[in-house]
C-alpha positions as CSV (number, residue, x, y, z in Angstrom):
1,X,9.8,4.5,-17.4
2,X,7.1,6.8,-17.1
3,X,3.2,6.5,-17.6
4,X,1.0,9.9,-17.3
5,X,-2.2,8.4,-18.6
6,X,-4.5,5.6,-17.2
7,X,-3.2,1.9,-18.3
8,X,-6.1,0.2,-19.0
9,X,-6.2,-3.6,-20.1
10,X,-9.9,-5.2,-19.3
11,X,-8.8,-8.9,-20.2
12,X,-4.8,-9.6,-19.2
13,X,-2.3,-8.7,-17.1
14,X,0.4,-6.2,-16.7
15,X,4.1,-6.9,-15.7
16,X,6.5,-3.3,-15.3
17,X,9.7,-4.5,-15.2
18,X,12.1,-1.3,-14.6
19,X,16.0,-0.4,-14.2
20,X,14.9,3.3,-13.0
21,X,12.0,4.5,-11.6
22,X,8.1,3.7,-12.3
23,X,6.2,7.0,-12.8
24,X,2.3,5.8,-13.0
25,X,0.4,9.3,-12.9
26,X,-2.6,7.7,-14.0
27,X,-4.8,4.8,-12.5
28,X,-4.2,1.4,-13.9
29,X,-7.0,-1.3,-14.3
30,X,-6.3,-4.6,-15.4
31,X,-8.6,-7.5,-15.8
32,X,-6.2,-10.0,-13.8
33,X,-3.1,-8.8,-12.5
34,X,-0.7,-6.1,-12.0
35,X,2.9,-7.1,-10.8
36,X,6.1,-4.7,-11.0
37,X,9.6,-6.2,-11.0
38,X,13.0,-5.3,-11.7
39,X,15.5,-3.1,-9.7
40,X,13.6,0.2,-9.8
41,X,11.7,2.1,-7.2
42,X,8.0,3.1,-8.3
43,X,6.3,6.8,-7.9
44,X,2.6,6.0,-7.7
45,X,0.3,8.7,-8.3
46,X,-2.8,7.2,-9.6
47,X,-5.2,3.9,-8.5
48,X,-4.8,0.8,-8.8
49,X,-7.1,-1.8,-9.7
50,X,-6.8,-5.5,-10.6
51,X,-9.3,-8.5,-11.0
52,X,-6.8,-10.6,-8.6
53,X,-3.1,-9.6,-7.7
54,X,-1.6,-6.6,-7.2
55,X,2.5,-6.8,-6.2
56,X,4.8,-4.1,-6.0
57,X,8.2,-5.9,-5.7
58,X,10.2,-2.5,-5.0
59,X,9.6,0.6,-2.7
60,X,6.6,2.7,-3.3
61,X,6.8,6.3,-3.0
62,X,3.1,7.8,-3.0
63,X,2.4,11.6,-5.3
64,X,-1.1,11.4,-4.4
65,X,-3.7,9.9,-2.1
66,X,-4.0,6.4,-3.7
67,X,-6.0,3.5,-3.6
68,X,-5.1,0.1,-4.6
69,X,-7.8,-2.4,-5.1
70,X,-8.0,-6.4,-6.1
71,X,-11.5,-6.6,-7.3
72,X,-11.3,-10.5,-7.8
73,X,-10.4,-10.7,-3.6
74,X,-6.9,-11.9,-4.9
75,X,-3.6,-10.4,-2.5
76,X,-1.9,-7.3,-2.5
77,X,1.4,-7.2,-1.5
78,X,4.1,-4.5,-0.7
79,X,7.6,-6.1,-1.1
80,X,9.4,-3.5,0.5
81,X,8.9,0.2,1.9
82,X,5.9,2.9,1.1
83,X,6.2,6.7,1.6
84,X,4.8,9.9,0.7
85,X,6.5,12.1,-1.3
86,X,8.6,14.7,1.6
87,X,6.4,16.7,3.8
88,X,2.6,15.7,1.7
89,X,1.4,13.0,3.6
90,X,-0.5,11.6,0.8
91,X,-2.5,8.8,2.2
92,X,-2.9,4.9,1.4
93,X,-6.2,2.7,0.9
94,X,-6.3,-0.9,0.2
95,X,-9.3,-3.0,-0.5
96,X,-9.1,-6.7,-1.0
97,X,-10.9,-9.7,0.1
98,X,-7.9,-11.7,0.1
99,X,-4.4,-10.5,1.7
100,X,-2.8,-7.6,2.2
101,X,0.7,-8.0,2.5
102,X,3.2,-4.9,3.9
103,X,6.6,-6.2,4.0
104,X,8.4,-3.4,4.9
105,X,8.5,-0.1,6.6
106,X,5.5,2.4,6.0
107,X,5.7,6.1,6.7
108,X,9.6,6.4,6.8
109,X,9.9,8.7,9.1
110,X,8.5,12.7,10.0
111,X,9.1,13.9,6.5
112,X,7.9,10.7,4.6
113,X,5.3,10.2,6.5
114,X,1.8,8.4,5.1
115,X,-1.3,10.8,5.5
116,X,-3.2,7.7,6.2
117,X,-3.1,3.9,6.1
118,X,-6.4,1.9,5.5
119,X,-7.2,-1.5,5.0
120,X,-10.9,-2.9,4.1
121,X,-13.3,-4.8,6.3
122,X,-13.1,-8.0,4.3
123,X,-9.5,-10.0,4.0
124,X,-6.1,-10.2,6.2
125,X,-3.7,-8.1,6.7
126,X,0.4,-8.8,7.7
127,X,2.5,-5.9,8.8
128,X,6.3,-6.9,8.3
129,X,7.3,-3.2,9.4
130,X,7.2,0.0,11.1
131,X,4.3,2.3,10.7
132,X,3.9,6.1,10.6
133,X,1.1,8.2,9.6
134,X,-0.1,11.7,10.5
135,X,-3.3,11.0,10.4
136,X,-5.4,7.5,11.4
137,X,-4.3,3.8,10.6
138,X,-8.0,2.3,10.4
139,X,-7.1,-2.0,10.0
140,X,-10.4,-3.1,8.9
141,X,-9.8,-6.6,8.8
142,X,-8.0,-9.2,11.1
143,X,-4.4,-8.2,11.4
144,X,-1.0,-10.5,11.9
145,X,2.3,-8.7,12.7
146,X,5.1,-10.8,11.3
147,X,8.0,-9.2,13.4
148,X,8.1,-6.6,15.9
149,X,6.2,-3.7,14.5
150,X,5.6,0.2,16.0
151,X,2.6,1.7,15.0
152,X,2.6,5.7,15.0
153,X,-0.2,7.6,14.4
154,X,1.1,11.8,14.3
155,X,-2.5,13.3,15.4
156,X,-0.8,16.9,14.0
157,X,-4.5,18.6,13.5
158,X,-6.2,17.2,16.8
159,X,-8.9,15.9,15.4
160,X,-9.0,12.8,17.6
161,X,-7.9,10.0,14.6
162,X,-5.3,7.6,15.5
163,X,-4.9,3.8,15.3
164,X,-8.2,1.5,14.9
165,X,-8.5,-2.3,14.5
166,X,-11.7,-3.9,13.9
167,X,-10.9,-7.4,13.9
168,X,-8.0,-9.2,16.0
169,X,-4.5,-8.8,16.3
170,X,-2.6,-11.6,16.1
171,X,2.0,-11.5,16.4
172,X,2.3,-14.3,14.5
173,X,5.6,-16.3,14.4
174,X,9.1,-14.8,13.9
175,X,11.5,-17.5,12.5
């Protein structure tokens, strides 16, 4: 299933339930909520924006610097992992009030790296995973780690960015 223009729905939700893989090219804003199911992996390439929740249930694979945004301060959540497309470091930004959930691994590795990772000043944030950008990780809000998590920040240019948290830190529990 494949979207190249913007998905717009001021009053409503939207649920993407696919078999193959997501292609949203263009931003989505919805009134209420966004929520992709179903066995398929998603290829986001434009923003997302949603009055409350925004849930990816499958892994994320990023064609473009993105930003993903709950307007209403509802949660974002990442079920499972988020990369760049190979070698393109595109980076990720999420704004919320509420939670920001990342179950799984971010970055995958050298080649699948993330560009960048940011997270609002307002909200929470859980990290459930690894973490690997070439660029900075900038945790704007108070962070919980919900298993052991390494945080990687690839300073390939020099420029000094790396990993910064504004609020606390906190490991959580591991059951």
């Amino acid at each position: 299933m494949s979207f190249s223009d913007a998905l717009t729905a001021t009053a409503g939700a939207i649920q993407l339930t696919n078999a193959g893989l997501l292609t949203l090219t263009g931003d989505v804003t919805v009134g209420t909520s966004v929520l992709q199911n179903g066995a398929g992996n998603v290829l986001l390439c434009g923003d997302v924006s949603a009055g409350t929740t925004v849930m990816f249930n499958q892994a994320v694979e990023l064609c473009d610097d993105v930003t993903v945004a709950s307007t209403g301060g509802g949660q974002v959540t990442f079920a499972s992992t988020i990369n760049s497309e190979a070698t393109m470091n595109y980076g990720l930004t999420v704004n919320t009030a509420g939670l920001t959930q990342f179950n799984g691994a971010i970055g995958g590795g050298l080649t699948q790296q993330l560009g960048h990772l940011i997270t609002d000043a307002t909200g929470s944030t859980t990290l459930g995973g690894n973490v690997t950008t070439s660029g900075e990780q900038q945790y704007g809000d108070a962070v919980t780690l919900t298993q052991h998590v390494t945080l990687t920040a690839v300073d390939s240019d020099f420029d000094g960015e790396g990993i910064d948290f504004a609020e606390t830190v906190d490991g959580g529990t591991k059951n």
